[in-house]
C-alpha positions in Angstrom: 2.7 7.1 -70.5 1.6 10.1 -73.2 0.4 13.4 -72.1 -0.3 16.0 -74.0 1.4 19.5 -73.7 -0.8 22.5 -74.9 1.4 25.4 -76.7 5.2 25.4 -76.7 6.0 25.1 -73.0 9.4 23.5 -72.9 9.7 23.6 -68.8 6.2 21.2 -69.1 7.7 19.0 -71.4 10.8 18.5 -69.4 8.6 18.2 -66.2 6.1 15.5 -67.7 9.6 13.6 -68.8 11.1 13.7 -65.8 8.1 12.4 -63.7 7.3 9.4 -66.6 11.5 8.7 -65.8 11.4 8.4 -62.1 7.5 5.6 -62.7 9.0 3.6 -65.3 12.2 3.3 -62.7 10.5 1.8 -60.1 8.4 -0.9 -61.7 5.5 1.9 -61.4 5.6 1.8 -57.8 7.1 5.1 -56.3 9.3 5.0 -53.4 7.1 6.9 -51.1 4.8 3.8 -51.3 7.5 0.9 -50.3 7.6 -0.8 -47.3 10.0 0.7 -44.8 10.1 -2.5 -42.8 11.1 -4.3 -45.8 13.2 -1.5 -47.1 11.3 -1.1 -50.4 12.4 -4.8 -51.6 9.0 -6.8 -52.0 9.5 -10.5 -50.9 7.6 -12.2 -53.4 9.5 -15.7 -52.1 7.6 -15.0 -49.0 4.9 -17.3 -47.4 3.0 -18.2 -44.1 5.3 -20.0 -41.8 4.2 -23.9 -41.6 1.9 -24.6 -38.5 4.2 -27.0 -36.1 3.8 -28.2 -32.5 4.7 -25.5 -29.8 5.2 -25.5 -26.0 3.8 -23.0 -24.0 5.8 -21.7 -21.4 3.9 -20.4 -18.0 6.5 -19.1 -15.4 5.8 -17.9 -11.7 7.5 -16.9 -9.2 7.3 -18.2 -5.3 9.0 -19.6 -2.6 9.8 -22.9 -0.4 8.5 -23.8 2.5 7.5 -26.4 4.8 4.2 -28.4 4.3 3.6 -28.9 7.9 5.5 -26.8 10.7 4.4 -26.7 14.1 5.5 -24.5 17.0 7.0 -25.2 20.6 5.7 -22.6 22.8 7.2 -21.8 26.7 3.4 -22.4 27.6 4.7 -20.3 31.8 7.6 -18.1 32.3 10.7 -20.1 33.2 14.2 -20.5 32.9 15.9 -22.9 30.4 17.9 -25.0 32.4 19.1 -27.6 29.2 19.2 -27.8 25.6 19.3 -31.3 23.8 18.7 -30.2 19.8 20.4 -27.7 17.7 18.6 -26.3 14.3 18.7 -28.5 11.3 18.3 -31.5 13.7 16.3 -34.1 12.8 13.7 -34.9 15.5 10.7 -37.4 16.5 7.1 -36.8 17.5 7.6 -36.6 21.4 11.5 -36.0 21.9 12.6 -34.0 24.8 13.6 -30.8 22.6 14.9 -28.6 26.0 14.2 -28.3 30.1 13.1 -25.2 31.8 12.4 -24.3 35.5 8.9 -22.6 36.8 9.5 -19.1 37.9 7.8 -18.1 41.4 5.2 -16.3 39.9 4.1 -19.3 37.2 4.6 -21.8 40.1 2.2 -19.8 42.3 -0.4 -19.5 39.1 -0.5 -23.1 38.1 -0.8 -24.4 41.8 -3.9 -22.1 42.1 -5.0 -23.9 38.7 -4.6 -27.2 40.5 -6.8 -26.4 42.8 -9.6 -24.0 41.7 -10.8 -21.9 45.1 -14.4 -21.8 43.1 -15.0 -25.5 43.6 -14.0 -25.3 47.2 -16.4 -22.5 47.2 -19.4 -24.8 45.7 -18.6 -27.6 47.7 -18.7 -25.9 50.9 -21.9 -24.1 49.7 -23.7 -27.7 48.6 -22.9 -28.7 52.1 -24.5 -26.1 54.0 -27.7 -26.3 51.4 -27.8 -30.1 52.3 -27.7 -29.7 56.4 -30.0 -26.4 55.8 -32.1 -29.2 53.6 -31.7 -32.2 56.2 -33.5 -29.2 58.9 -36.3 -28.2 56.4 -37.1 -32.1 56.0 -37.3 -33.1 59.1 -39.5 -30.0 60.6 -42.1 -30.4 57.0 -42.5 -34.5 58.8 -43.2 -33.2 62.0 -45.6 -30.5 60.9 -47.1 -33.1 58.5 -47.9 -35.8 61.3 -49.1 -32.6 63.8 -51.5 -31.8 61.1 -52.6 -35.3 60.2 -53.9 -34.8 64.3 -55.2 -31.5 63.7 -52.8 -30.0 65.6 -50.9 -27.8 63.0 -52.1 -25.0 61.5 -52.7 -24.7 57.5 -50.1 -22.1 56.7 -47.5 -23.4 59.3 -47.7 -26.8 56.8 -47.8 -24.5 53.8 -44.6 -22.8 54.8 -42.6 -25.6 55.9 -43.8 -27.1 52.3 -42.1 -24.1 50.7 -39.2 -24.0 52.6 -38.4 -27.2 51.6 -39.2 -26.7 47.9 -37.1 -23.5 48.0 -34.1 -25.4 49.6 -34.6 -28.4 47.1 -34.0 -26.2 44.0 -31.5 -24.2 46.0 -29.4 -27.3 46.3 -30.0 -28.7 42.7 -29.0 -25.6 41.4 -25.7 -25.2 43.4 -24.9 -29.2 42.4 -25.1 -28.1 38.5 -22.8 -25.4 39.5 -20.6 -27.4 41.2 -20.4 -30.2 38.4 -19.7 -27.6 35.8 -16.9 -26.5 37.6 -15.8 -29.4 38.3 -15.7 -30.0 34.3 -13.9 -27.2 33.6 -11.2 -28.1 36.2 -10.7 -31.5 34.5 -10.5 -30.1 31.4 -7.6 -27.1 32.3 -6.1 -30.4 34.2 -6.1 -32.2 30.7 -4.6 -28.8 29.0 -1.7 -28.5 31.7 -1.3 -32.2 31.6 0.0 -31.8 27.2 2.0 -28.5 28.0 3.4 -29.6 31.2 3.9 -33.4 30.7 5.5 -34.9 32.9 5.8 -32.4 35.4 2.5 -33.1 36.7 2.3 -36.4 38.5 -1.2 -37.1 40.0 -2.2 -33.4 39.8 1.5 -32.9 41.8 3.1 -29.7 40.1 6.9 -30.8 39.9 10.1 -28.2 39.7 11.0 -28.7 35.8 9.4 -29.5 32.7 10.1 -30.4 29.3 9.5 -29.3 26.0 8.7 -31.5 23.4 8.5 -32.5 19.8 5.1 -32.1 18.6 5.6 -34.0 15.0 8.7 -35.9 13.2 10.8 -33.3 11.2 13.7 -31.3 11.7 14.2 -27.9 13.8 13.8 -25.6 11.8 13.7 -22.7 13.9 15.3 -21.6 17.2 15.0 -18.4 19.5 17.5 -16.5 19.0 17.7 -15.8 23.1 17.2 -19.7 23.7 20.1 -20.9 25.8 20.9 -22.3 29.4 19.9 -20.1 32.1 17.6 -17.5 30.0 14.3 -16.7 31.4 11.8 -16.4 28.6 8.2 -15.3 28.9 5.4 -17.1 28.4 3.6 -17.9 25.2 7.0 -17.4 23.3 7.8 -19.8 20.6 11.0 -21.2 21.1 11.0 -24.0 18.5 9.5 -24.7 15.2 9.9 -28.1 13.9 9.0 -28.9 9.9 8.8 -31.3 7.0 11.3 -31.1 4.9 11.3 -33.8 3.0 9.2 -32.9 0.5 9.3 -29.4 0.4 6.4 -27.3 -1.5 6.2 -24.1 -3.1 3.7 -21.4 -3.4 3.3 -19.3 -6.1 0.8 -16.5 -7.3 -1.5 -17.8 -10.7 -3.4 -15.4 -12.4 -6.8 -16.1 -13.3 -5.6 -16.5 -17.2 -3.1 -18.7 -16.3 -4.5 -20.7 -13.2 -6.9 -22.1 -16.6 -4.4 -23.6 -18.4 -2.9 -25.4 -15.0 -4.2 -28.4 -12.8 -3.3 -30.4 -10.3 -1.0 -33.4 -11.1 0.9 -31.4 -13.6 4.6 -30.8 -14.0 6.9 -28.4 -13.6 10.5 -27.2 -13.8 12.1 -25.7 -10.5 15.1 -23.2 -10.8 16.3 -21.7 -7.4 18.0 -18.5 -7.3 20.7 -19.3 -5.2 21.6 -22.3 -6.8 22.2 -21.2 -10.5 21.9 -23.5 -13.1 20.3 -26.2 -11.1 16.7 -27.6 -11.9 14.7 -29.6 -9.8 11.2 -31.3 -11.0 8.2 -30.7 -9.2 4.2 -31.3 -9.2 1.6 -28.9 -9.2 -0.2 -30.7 -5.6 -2.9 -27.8 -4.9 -4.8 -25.4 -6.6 -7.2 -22.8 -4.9 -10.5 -22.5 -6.4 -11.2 -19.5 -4.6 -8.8 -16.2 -5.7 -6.8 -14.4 -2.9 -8.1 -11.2 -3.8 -11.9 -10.8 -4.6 -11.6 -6.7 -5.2 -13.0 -5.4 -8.2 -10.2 -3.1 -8.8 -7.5 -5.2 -8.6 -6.2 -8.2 -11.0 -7.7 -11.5 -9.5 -4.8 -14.4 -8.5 -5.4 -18.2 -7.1 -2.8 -19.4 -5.2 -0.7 -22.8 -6.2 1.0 -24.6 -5.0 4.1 -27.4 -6.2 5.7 -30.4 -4.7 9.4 -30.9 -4.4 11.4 -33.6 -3.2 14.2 -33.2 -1.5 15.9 -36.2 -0.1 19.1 -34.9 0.5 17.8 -31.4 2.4 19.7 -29.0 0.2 16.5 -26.8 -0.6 16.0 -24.6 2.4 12.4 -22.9 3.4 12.7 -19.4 2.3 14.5 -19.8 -1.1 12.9 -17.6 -3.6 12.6 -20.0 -7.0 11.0 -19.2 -10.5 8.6 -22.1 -11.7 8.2 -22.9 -14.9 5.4 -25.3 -16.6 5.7 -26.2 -20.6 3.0 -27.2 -22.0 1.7 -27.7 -25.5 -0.4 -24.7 -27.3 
């Protein structure tokens, strides 16, 4: 590079020489201008990367539980009075799971179940309808045949006529009351008949009852107060008995991911408290519909993976991180 210096400045010259030093240095490309990732070296060597099969890796995070678990519920107030399973026992649909004893004051409010006073009521009512009905028939014949010999009076027949009338619709109306209730006390028979089993023989109430396994599975949960000789109140669950075997877990998808996932597909299970351990599941269901429909807020679907576990050492509870590799 030539530039010309006007008049005898020896400071330009020496500038101009100094700046053509430092361009012809760097292969006329000043420092200020290299790549500080590349630390001013240019990689001419360098080229795309080849394009090569990848896997995708899509990882959630959920928890086990139990496909199906049913509860044991103290349907009265009693006391236990025997326990035949322990948790973690393995059960059948219909085994005796623990005894319990009415108290007085669930004794006294079943027996008035068994036998509704309102149905008394009705039937007593009905009867009284029928004799008043029996009178109001016979005196409408007698005014009929007195005016067939013109010996009754127009409105004394038209009044016995609607006596009657009134008496008939009187007594159909109290019969539909009385079948109704009859219904419902069949029915809350039924109902006492599954909670109570077979502590009620022929509508008989009997001093104990038994609790019962409602599915085959394994207890799974216990009261914590559930022991001989505790009273518990009523409604309170004292069992819960699950599946198992196979365990599933459910997991949050976001709505970018839930598209790359479907039902049938694989997945690798790692349990937190079992480090190092890896157990193979399927994806088994998939919501269509997200958990969360707010604008505001990210949307998720909830899935949901099949595990098997033959040998019962996954627990319901254990928090797991699920991972699914698929191809980009």
């Amino acid at each position: 590079m030539w530039m010309r210096i006007p008049g005898n400045n020896k400071w330009a010259a020496c500038l101009v020489g100094a700046i053509a030093f430092i361009w012809l240095s760097f292969g006329g490309n000043p420092a200020w201008s290299r790549d500080p990732v590349k630390g001013g070296k240019e990689d001419k060597a360098a080229a795309p990367a080849p394009v090569t099969p990848q896997t995708l890796e899509v990882a959630f995070i959920g928890k086990f539980s139990c496909p199906l678990r049913r509860p044991v519920i103290l349907p009265f107030q009693g006391i236990i009075t025997s326990l035949q399973v322990q948790a973690g026992q393995k059960v059948k649909a219909g085994e005796a799971l623990a005894r319990y004893r009415l108290s007085p004051e669930a004794t006294l409010q079943l027996r008035r179940r068994l036998s509704p006073p309102q149905v008394k009521d009705l039937e007593a009512k009905l009867a009284e309808v029928d004799r008043a009905l029996s009178q109001a028939a016979a005196k409408r014949k007698e005014i009929e045949e007195l005016a067939g010999k013109k010996l009754a009076s127009t409105q004394a027949r038209a009044q016995a006529e609607k006596e009657w009338t009134f008496l008939t619709k009187q007594r159909q109306a109290t019969q539909a009351h009385l079948r109704q209730e009859q219904q419902l006390a069949a029915d809350d028979l039924r109902v006492l008949r599954e909670k109570m089993g077979d502590s009620l023989n022929s509508g008989q109430l009997q001093k104990e009852a038994t609790l019962k396994s409602p599915i085959n599975g394994y207890v799974v949960f216990v009261h914590p107060d559930l022991r001989e000789g505790a009273e518990l109140a009523a409604n309170t669950v004292v069992f819960q008995v699950g599946v198992m075997d196979p365990l599933v877990v459910k997991a949050q998808v976001h709505e970018m991911e839930s598209l790359r996932v479907k039902v049938g597909d694989l997945a690798e299970i790692q349990p937190e408290s079992l480090p190092g351990r890896k157990f193979e599941a399927r994806v088994s269901r998939l919501s269509w519909l997200p958990m969360n429909a707010g604008l505001d807020q990210p949307t998720y679907y909830e899935a949901e993976f099949e595990v098997p576990n033959p040998d019962l050492t996954l627990k319901d509870g254990m928090k797991v991180r699920i991972v699914l590799r698929q191809p980009k």
